[in-house]
N, C-alpha and C positions, 0 to 999 in steps of 0.2 A: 331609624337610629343613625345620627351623627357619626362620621369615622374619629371626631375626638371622642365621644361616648364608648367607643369601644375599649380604649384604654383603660379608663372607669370601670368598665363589665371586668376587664382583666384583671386588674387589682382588685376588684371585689369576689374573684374566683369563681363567676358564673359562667361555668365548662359550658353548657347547651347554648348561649346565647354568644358567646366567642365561636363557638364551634359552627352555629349555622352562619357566622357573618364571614367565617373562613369560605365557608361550603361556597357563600357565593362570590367573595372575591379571595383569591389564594394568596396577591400580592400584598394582602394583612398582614402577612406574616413579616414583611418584610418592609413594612411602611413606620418609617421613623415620624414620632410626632415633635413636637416643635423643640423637644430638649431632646432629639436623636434619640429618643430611647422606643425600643421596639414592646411589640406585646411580651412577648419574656421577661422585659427586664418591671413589668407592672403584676405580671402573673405570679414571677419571683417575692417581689416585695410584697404582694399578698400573703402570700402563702398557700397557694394551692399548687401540688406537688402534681396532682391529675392533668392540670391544664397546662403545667410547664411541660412535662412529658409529651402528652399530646402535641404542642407546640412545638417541638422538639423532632417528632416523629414527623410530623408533616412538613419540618424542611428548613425553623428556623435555628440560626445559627446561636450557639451554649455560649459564646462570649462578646457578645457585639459588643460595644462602649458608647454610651450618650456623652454629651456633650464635656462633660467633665472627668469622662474616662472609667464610668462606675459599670462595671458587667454585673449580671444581673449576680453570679455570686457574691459580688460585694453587698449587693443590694440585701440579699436574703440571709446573709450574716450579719448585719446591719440591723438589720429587723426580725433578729432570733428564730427563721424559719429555717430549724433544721433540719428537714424531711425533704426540704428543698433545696439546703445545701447539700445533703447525703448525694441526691438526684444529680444533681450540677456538678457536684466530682466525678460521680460515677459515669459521668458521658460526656468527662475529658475536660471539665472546666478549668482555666489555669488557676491553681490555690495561691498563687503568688502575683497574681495581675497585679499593678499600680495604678491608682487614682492618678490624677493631676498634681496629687498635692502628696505621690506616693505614696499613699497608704493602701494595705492589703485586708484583704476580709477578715485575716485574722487581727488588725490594728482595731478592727469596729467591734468584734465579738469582745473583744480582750477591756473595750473600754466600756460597754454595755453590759456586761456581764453574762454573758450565754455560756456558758459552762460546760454545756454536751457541745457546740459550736467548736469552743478553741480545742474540744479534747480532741474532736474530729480531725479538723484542719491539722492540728500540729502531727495527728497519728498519719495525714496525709501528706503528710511531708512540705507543710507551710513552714518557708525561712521563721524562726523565731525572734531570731537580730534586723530583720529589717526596718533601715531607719526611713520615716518620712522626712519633708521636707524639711521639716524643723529638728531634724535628727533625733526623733521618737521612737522609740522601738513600742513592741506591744505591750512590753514590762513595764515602762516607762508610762504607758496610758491606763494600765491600772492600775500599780502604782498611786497615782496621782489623786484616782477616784476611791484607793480604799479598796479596791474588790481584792480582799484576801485570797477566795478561794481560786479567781482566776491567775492574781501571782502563784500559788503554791502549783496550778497546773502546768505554767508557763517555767517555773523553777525546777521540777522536773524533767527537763525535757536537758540530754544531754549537752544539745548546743549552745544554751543558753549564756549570754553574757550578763552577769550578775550589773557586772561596774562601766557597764558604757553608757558616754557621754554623750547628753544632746548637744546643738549648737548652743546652747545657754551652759554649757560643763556640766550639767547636774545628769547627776544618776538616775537612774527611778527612788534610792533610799533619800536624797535630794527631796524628790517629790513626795513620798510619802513624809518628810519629816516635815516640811514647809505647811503641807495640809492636815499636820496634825494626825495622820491615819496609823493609829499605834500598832495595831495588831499585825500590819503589811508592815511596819518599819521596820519590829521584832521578829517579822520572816524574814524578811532580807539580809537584815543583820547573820543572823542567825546561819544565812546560805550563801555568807561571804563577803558581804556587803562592806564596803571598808566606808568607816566613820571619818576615816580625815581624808578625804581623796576631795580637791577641791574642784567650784566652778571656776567660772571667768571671772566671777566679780572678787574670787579668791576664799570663798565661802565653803566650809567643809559641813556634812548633811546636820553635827550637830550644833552647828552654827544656827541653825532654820529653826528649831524644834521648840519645843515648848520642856519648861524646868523637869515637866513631870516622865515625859518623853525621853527627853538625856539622861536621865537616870537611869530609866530601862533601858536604855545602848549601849551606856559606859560597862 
């Protein structure tokens, strides 16, 4: 077996066969493959919770960064594996690292919809307001995609800024109106959301929406 083949075993979660390719070389653990990214950050994105621990146990590091700055908790929030984010908090993971392009694991869960993910993360004290590069918050990214029920869990969270602005001026109710996502508009509204609060181009959310949409906001 190939030392790139073993990344492959890693993300496919085969404990026995990562485990003896440790047994014979230990420095696996810590051998970056061509995007920096270690066996953790591929055991992560699997989803096997056994072989991250183990990995873990035997020496390698809970937040290293591949090339683009993604620790393997971005990676396994990202990819709805929450038994592996549980694991990766629980043994010190930062819930607030930054991508490249600042984004946080809760930015990926909130835009994919993992739902036990964001409830986790935000109960672990992930910033709710942080914005990426484009001044997105995680409101903002679902929002955009409609996922209701991860707005309502991100709209309870006491910090939450209902009406913050991306670099574009729009709010997250901005994005939901623009996409049509009526049932998220009608939450937001609902949880403060100001209807004339404008962007850059001087556009206010119901400016964006559709006839049948402004009705329900008005």
């Amino acid at each position: 077996m190939s030392i790139g083949s073993v990344y492959e075993t890693a993300y496919k979660g085969d404990f026995n066969q990562v485990k003896v390719k440790i047994d014979e070389n230990k420095r696996l653990i810590e051998t970056p493959d061509s995007n920096n990214r270690l066996l953790i950050h591929w055991a992560s994105l699997g989803g096997n919770e056994n072989l991250v621990d183990y990995l873990i146990d035997t020496g390698s590091p809970v937040d290293p960064v591949d090339d683009t700055n993604y620790t393997p908790l971005v990676l396994a929030a990202s990819a709805g594996r929450f038994e592996v984010v549980r694991l990766l908090v629980g043994k010190g993971a930062n819930v607030n690292h930054k991508t490249d392009r600042h984004q946080t694991a809760l930015h990926y869960a909130s835009s994919k919809g993992h739902e036990e993910i964001v409830k986790f993360l935000i109960d672990a004290d992930s910033n709710v307001n942080t914005p990426d590069v484009l001044g997105a918050t995680p409101l903002h990214r679902a929002a955009a995609q409609g996922r209701t029920e991860i707005v309502e869990i991100l709209l309870s969270s006491p910090q939450i800024n209902v009406n913050v602005q991306d670099s574009t001026g729009c709010s997250p109710l901005h994005l939901a109106c623009e996409e049509d996502r009526q049932p998220t508009a009608v939450l937001l509204k609902n949880a403060g959301a100001q209807t004339d609060l404008k962007n850059k181009d001087k556009k206010t959310p119901l400016d964006l929406c559709s006839l049948k949409l402004k009705h329900l906001l008005e």
